[in-house]
N, C-alpha and C positions, 0 to 999 in steps of 0.2 A: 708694291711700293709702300702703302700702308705699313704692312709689316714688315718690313725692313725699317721704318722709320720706329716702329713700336719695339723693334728687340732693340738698336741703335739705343734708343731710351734706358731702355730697362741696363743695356749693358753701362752706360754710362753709371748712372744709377748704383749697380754693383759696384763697379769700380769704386767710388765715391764712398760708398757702405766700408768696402774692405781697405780704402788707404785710410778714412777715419778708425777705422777697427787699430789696425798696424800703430795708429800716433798714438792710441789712449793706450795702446799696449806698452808701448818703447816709453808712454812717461807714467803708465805706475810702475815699472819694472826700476826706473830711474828713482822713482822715490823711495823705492823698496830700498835702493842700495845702499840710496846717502841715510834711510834709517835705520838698516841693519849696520852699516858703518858708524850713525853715533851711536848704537848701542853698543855694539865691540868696542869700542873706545871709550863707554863710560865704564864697563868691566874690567880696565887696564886699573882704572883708579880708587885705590881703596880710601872706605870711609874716612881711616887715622888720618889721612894725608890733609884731610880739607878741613880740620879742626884748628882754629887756631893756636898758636905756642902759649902758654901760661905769663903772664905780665901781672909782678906786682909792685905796685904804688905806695909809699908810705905818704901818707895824707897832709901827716907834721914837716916831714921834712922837703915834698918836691917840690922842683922850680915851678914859676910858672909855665915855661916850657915843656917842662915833664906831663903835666897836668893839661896839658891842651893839646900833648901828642896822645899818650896814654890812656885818655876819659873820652879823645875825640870833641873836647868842649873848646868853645871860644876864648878869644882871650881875655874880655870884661869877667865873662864865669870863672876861670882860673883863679884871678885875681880878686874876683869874691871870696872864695875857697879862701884864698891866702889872707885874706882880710879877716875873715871869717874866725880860722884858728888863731893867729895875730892876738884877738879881745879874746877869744877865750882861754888864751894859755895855751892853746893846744886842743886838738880834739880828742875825747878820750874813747872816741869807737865811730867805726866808720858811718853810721847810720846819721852822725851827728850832722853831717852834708846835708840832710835831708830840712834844717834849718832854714836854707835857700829855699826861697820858692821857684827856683828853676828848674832845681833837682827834684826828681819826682822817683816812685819805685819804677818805674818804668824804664828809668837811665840803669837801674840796679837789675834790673832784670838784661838789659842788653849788656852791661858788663859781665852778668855773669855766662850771659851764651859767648862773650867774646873772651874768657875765661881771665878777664880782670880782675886780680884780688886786691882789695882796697885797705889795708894796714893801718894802723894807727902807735905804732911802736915809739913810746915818747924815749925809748933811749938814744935814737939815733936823730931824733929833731930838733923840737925846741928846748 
């Protein structure tokens, strides 16, 4: 009786051992798939594709509109901008932004990863 009670154990025991074996199996296999699935899917999509289109701003002449869709800036900052060129006549090169202290090379470095090019063409401005 003893050992009937002792293999009864031990088989229980196994069981337990190989239906936890089976679950850790069925979920790295399942992770395996959803990660071999986003990697197939990120090899569909080439670099070109995820750059942004080229956007250029003339500094003199846009709205404030233009300048707060295209810079990603506020609209008080826009409106600086426009105050800005306004006293000086115009700006005569795009660095001249850098006047503001809100504008830092830091916005110029993210324009340039979002391939923003910032103009200053006084024929078509002021």
């Amino acid at each position: 009786m003893h050992y009937l009670k002792r293999n009864t154990k031990y088989s229980i025991l196994a069981f337990l051992i190989i239906v936890l074996s089976i679950t850790i199996s069925i979920s790295t296999l399942a992770k395996t798939e959803v990660y071999f699935s986003l990697y197939d899917n990120s090899q569909i999509l080439s670099t070109t594709s995820l750059k942004p289109e080229v956007q250029t701003i003339n500094i003199n002449s846009a709205s404030q509109d233009e300048l707060m869709k295209i810079l990603k800036i506020s609209k008080p900052l826009a409106q600086k901008i426009i105050n800005l060129r306004e006293k000086l006549g115009g700006l005569k090169e795009p660095k001249d932004l850098l006047q503001l202290p809100e504008l830092t090379n830091l916005n110029w470095r993210e324009w340039e990863e979002e391939r923003i090019i910032i103009n200053v063409d006084q024929n078509t401005g002021m």
